[in-house]
Steps between C-alpha positions, in 0.01 A plus 500: 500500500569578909302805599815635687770635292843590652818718414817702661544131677864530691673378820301763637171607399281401219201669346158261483133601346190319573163589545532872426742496764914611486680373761898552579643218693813552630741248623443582871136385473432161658307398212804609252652134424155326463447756257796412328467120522135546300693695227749234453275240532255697271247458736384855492137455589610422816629806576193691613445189776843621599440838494151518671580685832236311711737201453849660483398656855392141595808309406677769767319425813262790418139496449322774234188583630231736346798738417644451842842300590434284784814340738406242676148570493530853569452803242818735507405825516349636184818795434774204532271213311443738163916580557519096451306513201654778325839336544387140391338681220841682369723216613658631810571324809170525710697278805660798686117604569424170647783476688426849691130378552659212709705671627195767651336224590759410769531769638307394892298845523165564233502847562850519369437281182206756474695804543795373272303437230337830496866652570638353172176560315496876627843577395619287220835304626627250317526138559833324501590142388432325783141632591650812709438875487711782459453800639695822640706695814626840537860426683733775642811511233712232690200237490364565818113540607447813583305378875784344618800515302582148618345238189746480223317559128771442302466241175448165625418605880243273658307759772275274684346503914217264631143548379386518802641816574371626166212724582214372321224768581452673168328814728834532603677705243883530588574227741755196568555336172771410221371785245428457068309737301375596144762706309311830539550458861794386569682750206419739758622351798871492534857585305524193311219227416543107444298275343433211766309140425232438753349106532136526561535278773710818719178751394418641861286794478359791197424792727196673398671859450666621200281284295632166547857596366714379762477134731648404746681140475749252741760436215603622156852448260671868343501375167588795301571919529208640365556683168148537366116351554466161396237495252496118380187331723718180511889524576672169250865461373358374201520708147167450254483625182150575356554724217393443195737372204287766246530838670685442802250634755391293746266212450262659762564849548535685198463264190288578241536219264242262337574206723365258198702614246692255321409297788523085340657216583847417503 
């Protein structure tokens, strides 16, 4: 008899046990269909091969190394490689996080990669599809900035002037510069407040005062009005659905269940 068992299989997650280990693959996880393919095949001692992380991480361009995602030869920092885990780990798309590390690393100035990262990491904004960033501005209550009163922040306004007339001293705090900040801030800056999608490429400038929760960038897209904080860490149009089929509570937040109860094979 196979030492992994498997139930709940459907077009979009399935349940497997091996090793002392439960495991819920959904159908956004790359290794999903090879799952599959082993079950119809009944070739389920393949499936911990398959599901070994080292390798899965491997067969994506990425390299697993002593805990530690590696791109290209080069770790990702240690917050954003465990957030690539964790997702891989519950079946979520871990992509979007890749995507913003390349697109940090194009932006042409290191001390704005630097200060980005610590930007994001300070004050929690989430990531969009596309490896972007969103973040916040107080605007007057026709979608004005409040400096000028000339750059339209209306939803789906493009604001944008050359970098090199961003001020990129972070000693200076209010200076020249296309202006984002965390919520806290910018909820108390301004009438009305937008939620605006910044490429890491356009990151400027993180002035040192008020705690790194405003920066100072050369381009950003209104996306939204601003109704409430954006909790989720990473911004997707897709819908998951991890509770469980016993209680109803979700698979990793709340569910007390016996994971290996009437666990067999189909």
């Amino acid at each position: 008899m196979s030492k992994v068992s498997y139930h709940e299989v459907t077009n979009k997650s399935m349940a497997l046990s091996f090793d002392g280990k439960y495991i819920v693959l959904h159908a956004k996880d790359g290794r999903f269909k090879e799952v599959q393919k082993c079950i119809d095949e009944n070739r389920l001692d393949d499936i911990p091969d398959i599901l070994d992380m080292k390798n899965y991480f491997k067969t994506q361009g990425l390299e697993l190394i002593d805990g530690v995602i590696h791109i290209e030869n080069e770790p990702l920092p240690e917050e954003l490689s465990d957030r690539v885990i964790a997702l891989q780990e519950v079946g979520r798309p871990f992509d979007i996080l890749i995507k913003f590390w390349k697109n940090v690393k194009t932006n042409p100035s290191y001390n704005s990669r630097r200060m980005l990262y610590n930007f994001l990491k300070h004050n929690g904004h989430p990531l969009t599809e596309a490896g972007c960033f969103i973040a916040y501005r107080g605007v007057t209550s026709d979608f004005k900035d409040h400096h000028t009163g000339t750059f339209d922040n209306s939803v789906g306004s493009v604001c944008e002037m050359p970098r090199d007339e961003v001020d990129d001293n972070p000693n200076n705090t209010c200076s020249r510069g296309l202006h984002v900040a965390a919520y806290d801030y910018a909820n108390g800056f301004g009438n009305t407040m937008v939620e605006v999608k910044v490429n890491p490429v356009d990151v400027v400038c993180v002035p040192q005062d008020y705690k790194g929760t405003k920066m100072r960038v050369c381009k950003f897209e209104v996306t939204a009005i601003c109704k409430q904080r954006l909790d989720e860490p990473v911004y997707t149009t897709e819908e998951y659905n991890d509770d469980c089929s016993n209680c109803g509570q979700d698979l990793y937040n709340g569910c007390e269940c016996d994971p290996m109860e009437d666990f067999d094979n189909e």
